[in-house]
C-alpha positions as CSV (number, residue, x, y, z in Angstrom):
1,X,-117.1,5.4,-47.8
2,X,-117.9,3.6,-44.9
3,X,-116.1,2.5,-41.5
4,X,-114.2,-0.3,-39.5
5,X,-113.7,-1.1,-35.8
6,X,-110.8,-2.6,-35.3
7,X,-111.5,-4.9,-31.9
8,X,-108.8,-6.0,-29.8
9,X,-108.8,-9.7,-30.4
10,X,-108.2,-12.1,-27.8
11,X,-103.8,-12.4,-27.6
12,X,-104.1,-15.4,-24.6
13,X,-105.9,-17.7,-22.6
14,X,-107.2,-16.2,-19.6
15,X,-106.2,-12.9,-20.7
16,X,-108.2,-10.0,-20.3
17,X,-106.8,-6.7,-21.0
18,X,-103.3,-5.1,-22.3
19,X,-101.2,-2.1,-22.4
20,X,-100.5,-0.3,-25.4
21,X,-96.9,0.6,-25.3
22,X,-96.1,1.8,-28.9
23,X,-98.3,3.3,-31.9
24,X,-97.4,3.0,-35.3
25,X,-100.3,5.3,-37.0
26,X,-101.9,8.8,-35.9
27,X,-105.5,9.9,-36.5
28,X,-105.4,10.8,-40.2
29,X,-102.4,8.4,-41.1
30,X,-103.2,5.9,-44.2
31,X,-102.6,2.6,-43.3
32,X,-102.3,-0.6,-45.9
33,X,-104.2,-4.3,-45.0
34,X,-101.7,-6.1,-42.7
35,X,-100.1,-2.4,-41.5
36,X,-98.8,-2.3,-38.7
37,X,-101.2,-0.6,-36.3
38,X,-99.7,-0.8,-32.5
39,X,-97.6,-2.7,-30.2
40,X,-99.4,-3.8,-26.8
41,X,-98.1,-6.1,-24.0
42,X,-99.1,-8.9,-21.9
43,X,-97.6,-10.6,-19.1
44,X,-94.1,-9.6,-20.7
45,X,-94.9,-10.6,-24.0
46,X,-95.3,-7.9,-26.6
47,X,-98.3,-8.3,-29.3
48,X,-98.1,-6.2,-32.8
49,X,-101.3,-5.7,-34.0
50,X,-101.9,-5.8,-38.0
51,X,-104.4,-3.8,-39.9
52,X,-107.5,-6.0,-41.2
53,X,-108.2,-3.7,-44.2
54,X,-107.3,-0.8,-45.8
55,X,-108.4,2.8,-45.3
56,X,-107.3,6.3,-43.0
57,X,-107.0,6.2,-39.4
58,X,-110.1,8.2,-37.9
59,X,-109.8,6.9,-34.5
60,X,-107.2,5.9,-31.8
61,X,-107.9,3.7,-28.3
62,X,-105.9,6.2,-25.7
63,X,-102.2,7.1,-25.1
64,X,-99.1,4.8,-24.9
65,X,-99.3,3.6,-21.6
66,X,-103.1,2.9,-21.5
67,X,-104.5,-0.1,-20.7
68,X,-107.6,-1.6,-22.7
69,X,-109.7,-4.6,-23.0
70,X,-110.2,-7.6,-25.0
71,X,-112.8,-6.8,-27.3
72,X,-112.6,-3.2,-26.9
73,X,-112.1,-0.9,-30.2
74,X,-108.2,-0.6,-31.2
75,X,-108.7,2.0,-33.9
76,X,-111.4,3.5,-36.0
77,X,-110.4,2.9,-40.1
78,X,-112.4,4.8,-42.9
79,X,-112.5,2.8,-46.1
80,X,-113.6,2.3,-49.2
81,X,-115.9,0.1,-49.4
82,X,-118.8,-0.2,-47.1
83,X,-117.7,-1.5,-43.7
84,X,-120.5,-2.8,-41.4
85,X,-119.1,-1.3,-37.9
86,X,-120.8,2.6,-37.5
87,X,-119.4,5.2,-35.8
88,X,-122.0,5.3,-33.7
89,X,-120.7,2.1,-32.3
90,X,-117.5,4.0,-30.9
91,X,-119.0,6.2,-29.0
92,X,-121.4,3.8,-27.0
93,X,-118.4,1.3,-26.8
94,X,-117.3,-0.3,-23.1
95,X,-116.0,1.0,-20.5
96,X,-112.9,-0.5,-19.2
97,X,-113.0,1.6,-15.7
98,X,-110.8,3.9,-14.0
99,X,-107.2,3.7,-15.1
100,X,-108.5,2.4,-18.7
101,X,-108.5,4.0,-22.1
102,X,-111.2,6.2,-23.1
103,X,-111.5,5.4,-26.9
104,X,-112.0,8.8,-28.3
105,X,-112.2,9.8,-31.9
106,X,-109.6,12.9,-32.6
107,X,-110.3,15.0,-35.5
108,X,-106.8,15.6,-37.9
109,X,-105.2,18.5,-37.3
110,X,-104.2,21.1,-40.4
111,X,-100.5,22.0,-39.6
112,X,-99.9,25.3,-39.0
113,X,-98.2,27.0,-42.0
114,X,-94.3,27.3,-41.6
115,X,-92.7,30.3,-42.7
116,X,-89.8,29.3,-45.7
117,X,-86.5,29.6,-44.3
118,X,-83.5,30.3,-46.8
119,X,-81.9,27.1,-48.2
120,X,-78.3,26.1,-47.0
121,X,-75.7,27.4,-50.0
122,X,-74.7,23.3,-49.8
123,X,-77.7,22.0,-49.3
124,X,-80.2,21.4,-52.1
125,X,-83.6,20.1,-51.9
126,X,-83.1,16.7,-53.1
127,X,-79.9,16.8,-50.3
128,X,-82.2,17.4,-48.2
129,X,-84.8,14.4,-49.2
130,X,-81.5,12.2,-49.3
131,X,-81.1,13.3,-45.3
132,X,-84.7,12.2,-44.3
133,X,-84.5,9.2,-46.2
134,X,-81.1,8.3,-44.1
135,X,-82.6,9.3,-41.0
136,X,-85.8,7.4,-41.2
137,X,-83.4,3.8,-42.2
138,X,-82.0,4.5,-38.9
139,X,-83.4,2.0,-36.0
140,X,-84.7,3.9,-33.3
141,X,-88.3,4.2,-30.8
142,X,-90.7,6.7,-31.2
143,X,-89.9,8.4,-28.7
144,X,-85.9,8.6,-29.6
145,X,-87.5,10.0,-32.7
146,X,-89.4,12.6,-31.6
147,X,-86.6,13.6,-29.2
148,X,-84.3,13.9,-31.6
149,X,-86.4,15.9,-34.1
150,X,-87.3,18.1,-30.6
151,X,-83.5,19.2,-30.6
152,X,-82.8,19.6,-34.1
153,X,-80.8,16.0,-34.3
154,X,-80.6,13.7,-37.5
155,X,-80.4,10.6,-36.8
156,X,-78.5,9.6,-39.4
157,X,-75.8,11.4,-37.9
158,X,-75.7,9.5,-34.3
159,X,-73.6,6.8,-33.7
160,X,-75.8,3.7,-32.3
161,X,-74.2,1.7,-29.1
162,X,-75.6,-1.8,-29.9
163,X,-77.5,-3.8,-32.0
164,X,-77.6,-0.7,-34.6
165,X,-80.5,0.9,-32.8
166,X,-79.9,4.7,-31.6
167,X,-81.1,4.8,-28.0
168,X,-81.4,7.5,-25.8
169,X,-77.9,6.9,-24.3
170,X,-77.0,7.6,-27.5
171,X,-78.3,10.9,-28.3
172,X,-76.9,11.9,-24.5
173,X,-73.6,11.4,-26.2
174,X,-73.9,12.9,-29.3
175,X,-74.8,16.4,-27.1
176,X,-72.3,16.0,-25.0
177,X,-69.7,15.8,-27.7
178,X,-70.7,18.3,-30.0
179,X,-71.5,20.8,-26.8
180,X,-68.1,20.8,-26.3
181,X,-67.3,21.6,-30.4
182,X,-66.4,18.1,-31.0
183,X,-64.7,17.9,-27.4
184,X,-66.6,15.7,-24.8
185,X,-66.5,17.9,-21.5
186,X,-66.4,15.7,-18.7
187,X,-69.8,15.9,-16.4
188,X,-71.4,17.9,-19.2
189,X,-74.9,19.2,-18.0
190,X,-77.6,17.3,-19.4
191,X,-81.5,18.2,-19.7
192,X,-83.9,16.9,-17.5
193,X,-85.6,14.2,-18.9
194,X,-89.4,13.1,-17.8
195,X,-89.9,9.2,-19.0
196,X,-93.4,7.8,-18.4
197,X,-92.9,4.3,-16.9
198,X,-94.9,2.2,-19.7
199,X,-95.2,-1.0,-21.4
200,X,-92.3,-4.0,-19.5
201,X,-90.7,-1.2,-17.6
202,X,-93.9,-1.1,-15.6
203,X,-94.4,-4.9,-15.1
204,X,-90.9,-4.6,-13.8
205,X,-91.8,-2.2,-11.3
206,X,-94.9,-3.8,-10.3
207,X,-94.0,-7.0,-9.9
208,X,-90.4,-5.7,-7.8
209,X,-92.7,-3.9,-5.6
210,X,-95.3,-6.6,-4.8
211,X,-91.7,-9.0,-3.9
212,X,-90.6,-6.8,-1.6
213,X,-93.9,-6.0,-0.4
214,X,-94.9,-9.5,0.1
215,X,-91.7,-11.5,0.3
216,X,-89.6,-11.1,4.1
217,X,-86.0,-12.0,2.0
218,X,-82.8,-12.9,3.8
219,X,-79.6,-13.6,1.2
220,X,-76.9,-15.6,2.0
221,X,-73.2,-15.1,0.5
222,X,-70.4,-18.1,0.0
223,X,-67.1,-18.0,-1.6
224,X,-66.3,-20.9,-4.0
225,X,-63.1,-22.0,-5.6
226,X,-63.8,-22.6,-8.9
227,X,-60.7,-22.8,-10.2
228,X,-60.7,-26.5,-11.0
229,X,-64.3,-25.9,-12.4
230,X,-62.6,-23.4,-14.8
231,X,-60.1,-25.8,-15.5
232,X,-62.6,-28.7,-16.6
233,X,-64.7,-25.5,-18.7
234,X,-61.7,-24.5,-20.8
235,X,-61.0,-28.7,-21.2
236,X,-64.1,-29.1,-22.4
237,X,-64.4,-26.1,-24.8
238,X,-60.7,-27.5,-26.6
239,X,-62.6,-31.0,-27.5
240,X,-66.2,-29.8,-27.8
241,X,-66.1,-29.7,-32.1
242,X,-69.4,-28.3,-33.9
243,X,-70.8,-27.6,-29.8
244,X,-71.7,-24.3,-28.7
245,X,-69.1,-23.1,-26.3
246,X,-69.5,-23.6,-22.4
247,X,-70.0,-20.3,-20.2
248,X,-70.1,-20.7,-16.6
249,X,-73.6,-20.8,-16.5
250,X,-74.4,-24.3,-17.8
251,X,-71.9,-25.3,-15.4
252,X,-73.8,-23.4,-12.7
253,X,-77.5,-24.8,-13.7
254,X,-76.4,-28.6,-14.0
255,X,-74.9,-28.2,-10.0
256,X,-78.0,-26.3,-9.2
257,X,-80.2,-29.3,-10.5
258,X,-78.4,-32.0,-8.8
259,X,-78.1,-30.2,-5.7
260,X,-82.3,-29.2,-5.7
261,X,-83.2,-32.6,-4.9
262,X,-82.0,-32.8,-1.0
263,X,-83.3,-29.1,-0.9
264,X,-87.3,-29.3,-2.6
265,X,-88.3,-26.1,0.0
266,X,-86.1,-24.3,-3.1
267,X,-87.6,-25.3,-5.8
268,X,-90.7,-24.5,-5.2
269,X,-93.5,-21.8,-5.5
270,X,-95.9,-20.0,-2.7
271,X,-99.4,-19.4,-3.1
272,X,-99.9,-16.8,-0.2
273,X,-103.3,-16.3,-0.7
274,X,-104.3,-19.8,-0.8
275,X,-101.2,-20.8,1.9
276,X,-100.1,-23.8,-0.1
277,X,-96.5,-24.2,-1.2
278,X,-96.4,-26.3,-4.2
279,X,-93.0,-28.2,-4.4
280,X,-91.7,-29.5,-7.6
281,X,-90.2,-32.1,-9.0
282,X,-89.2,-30.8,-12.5
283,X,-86.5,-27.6,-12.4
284,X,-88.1,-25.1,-14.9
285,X,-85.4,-22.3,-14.1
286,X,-85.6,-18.8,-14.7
287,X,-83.0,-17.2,-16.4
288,X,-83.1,-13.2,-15.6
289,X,-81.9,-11.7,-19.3
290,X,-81.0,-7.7,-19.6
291,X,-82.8,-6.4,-22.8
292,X,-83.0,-3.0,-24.1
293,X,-86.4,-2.2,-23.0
294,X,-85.6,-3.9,-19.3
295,X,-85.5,-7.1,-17.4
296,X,-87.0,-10.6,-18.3
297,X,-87.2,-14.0,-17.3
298,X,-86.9,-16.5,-19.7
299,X,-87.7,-20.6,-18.8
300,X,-85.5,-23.3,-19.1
301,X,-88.0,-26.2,-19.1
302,X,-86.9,-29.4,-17.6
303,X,-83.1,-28.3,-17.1
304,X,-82.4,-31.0,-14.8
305,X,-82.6,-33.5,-18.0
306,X,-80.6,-31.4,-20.1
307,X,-76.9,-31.6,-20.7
308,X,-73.9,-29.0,-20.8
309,X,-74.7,-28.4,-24.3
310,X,-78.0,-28.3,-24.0
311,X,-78.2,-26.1,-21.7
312,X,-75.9,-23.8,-23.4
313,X,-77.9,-24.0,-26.7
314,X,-81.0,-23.4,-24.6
315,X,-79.6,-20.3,-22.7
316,X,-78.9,-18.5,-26.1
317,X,-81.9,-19.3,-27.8
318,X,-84.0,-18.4,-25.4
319,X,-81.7,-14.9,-24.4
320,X,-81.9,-13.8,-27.8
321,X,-85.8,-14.5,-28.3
322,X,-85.6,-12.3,-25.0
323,X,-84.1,-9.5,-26.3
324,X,-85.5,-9.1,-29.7
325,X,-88.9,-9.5,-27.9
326,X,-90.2,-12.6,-29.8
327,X,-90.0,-14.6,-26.2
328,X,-93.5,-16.4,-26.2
329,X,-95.7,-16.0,-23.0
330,X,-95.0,-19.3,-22.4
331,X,-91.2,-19.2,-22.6
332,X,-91.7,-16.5,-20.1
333,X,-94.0,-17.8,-17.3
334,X,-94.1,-21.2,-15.3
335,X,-90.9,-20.8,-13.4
336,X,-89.7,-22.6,-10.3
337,X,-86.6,-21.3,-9.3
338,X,-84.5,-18.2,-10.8
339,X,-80.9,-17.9,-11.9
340,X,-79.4,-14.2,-12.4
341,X,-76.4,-13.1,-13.4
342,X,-74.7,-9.4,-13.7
343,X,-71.9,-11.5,-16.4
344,X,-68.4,-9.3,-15.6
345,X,-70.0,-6.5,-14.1
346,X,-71.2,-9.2,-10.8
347,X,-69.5,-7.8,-8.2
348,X,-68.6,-9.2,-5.1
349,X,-71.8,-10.4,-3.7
350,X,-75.3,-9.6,-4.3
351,X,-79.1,-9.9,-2.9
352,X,-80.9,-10.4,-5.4
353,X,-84.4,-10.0,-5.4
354,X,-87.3,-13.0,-5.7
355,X,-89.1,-13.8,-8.9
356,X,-92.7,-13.8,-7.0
357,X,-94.4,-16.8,-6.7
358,X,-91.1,-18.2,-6.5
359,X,-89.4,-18.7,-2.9
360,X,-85.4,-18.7,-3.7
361,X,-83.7,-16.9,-6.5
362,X,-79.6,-17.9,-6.8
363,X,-77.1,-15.0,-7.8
364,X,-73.3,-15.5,-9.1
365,X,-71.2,-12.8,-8.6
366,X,-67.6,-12.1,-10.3
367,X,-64.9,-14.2,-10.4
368,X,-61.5,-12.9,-9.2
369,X,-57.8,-14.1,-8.8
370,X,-56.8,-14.2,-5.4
371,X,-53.9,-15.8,-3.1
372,X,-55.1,-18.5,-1.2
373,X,-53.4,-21.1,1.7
374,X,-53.8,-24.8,-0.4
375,X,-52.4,-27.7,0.6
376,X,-48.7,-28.6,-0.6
377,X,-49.5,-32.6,-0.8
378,X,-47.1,-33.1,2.2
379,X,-49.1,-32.5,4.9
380,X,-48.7,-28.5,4.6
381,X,-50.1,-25.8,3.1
382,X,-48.6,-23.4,0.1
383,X,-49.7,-20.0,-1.3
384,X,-51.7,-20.6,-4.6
385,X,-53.6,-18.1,-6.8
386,X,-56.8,-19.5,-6.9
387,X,-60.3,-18.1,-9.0
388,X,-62.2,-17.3,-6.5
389,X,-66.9,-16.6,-6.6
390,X,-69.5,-15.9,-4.6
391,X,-73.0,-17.1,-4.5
392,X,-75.7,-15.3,-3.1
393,X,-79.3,-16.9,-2.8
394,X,-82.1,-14.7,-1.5
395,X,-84.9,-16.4,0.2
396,X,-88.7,-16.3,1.3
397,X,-88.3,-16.6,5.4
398,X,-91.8,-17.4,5.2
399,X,-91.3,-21.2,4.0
400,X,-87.4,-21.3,3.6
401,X,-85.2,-21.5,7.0
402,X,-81.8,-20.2,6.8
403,X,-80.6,-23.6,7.8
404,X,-81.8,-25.5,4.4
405,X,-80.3,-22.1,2.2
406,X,-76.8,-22.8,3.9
407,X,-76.8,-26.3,3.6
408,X,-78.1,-25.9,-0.2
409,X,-75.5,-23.4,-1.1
410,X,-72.7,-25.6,0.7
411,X,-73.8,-28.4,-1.1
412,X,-73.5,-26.0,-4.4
413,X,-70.1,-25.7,-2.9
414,X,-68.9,-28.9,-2.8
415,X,-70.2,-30.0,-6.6
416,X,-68.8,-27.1,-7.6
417,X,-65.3,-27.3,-6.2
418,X,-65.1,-30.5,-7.3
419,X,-66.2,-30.8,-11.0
420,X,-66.0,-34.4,-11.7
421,X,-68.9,-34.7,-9.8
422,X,-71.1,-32.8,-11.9
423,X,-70.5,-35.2,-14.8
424,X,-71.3,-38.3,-12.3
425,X,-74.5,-39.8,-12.6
């Protein structure tokens, strides 16, 4: 027998540390060469780390929610054969300082014996194989798991919202209904429910916090008559063949990136601690994408030379990657200015909150039908239902003057309430 450290190995240039947010063994657990060991994150990209060899988990680095170092010890692995990293090595390892992992070797626990507990008259013992077996094809976290095997759930019986994954939304439902004998009751009483903020959740919170810590914001609302812009969409989707089909959001980008150019202030990042405010030429726009585990900001690199389909292909490639989490670190980073979108739930205006280092982030709200005074072509005016959106941008006051966001956002206006020009060179 002998033993194996499993280092963290360097996961990216100029990275120095990362969060574990998921483990897939316990101490005592067997795990196979290439095994999946644990999931850790770094700058919003999430790194599953394989098993180099074969052997029993003896050791673990921490909690989810820890934070450890390149080069540190992952996990502890008892093999075969005669590994050359002792277990003396553990113990003397590195510190990684306060708020770090203390790599600590847990001895396996014997379960405590369970009394036997009289067989359901319909339930055999191979039925009840055939149940764990269900259960355990069922996507779900660990920690949906373990709450559902906390109240005496199967999983198997839980109907998933999206994307076939049981969340725990879903498991709120499923005790709601059957609380009430197969009856939802409306405002049924639900447990309290303690949720460690871990893994992108965190990032989210830390990076919201140092914006509005660091970042005075103003937002600034317009209305815009898109209803010709609509028009030219739903035009362009009849005759668009083997293209992906236009949203209004390649629409929105293309006006974005011809407006930029009379407004560079925009497009642009702040260096606070330096005091230099780096103005670019290129558009590499943020695109802020709801996935299950929270928000992220994919880039679109060089929108301003992409077309309407390109964008569009570009905004679902990139959204899915988000939300599956294969998004590369470098799909994720390097942005200059930041689109988001709340889709049909926009509402009527927003003030959205700036991606830090970046000084302007541009939100589009809902579009409604509304009666509107247009003119009649005689020299009068007529009541017309038009579609009707707002725009919100939210600012850094630091290095953006409300003057140049209102003129930018007019100009955003004008291109789009008049769509022709956005296909003008």
């Amino acid at each position: 027998m002998g033993t194996f450290t499993f280092r963290l190995p360097d996961i990216g240039e100029g990275i120095a540390e990362a969060e574990i947010v998921a483990w897939h063994v316990a101490v005592g657990d067997l795990v196979s060469e290439d095994g999946r060991v644990a999931d850790l994150m770094t700058d919003k990209a999430t790194v599953e780390m394989e098993s180099p060899v074969s052997g029993r988990i003896i050791a673990i680095a921490g909690e989810v929610g820890d934070v450890i170092a390149i080069g540190s010890p992952l996990v502890v692995i008892e093999t075969e054969g005669d590994e050359a990293a002792p277990a003396a090595e553990v113990a003397s390892g590195p510190s990684t300082g306060s708020g770090r992992a203390d790599f600590v070797v847990d001895e396996p626990v014997a379960a405590a014996p369970v009394a036997e507990a009289p067989l359901s008259p319909s339930l055999s013992p191979e039925g009840e194989r055939e149940k764990v077996v269900h259960a355990a094809k069922v996507l779900a976290s660990p920690a949906v798991r373990a709450r559902a095997e906390a109240l005496g759930i199967d999983l198997a019986e839980v109907k998933p919202s999206e994307e076939g994954r049981v969340r725990h939304a879903d498991l709120d439902q499923f005790l709601a209904y059957n609380a009430g004998g197969g009856f939802r009751a409306a405002g049924a009483k639900r447990a309290d429910e303690t949720v460690k903020v871990i893994g992108l959740r965190r990032r989210i919170a830390e990076n919201m916090a140092a914006a509005k810590r660091h970042i005075p914001h103003f937002t600034y609302v317009e209305e815009c008559d898109v209803t010709a812009l609509e028009e030219m969409r739903a035009q362009l989707n009849e005759g668009r063949g083997a293209k992906p089909k236009l949203t209004m959001l390649p629409l929105l980008i293309t006006a974005i990136c011809k407006a930029l150019p009379d407004f560079p202030m925009l497009n642009a990042r702040y260096d606070d601690e330096a005091g230099v405010v780096t103005r670019h030429g290129a558009v590499h726009l943020g695109m802020a994408t709801q996935t299950p585990g929270g928000l992220m900001v994919p880039v679109i690199r060089d929108a301003q030379d992409r077309n309407l389909w390109q964008l569009a292909n570009e905004i679902a490639r990139l959204a899915d990657a988000a939300r599956k989490g294969t998004a590369s670190s470098a799909e994720l980073s390097g942005s200059t200015i930041t689109i988001t979108s709340l889709g049909a739930l926009g509402g009527v205006a927003t003030t959205p909150v700036i991606n830090r280092p970046e000084v302007a982030i541009i939100g589009p709200n809902r579009i409604v039908e509304r009666p509107m005074f247009v003119p009649d072509g005689m020299g009068g005016e007529r009541v017309a239902k038009r579609k009707l959106m707002n725009v919100s941008i939210s600012c850094d006051h630091r290095v953006v003057d409300g003057w140049d966001a209102a003129s930018f956002v007019q100009a955003l206006k004008r291109l789009m309430e008049t769509p022709v020009l956005l296909l003008a060179d």
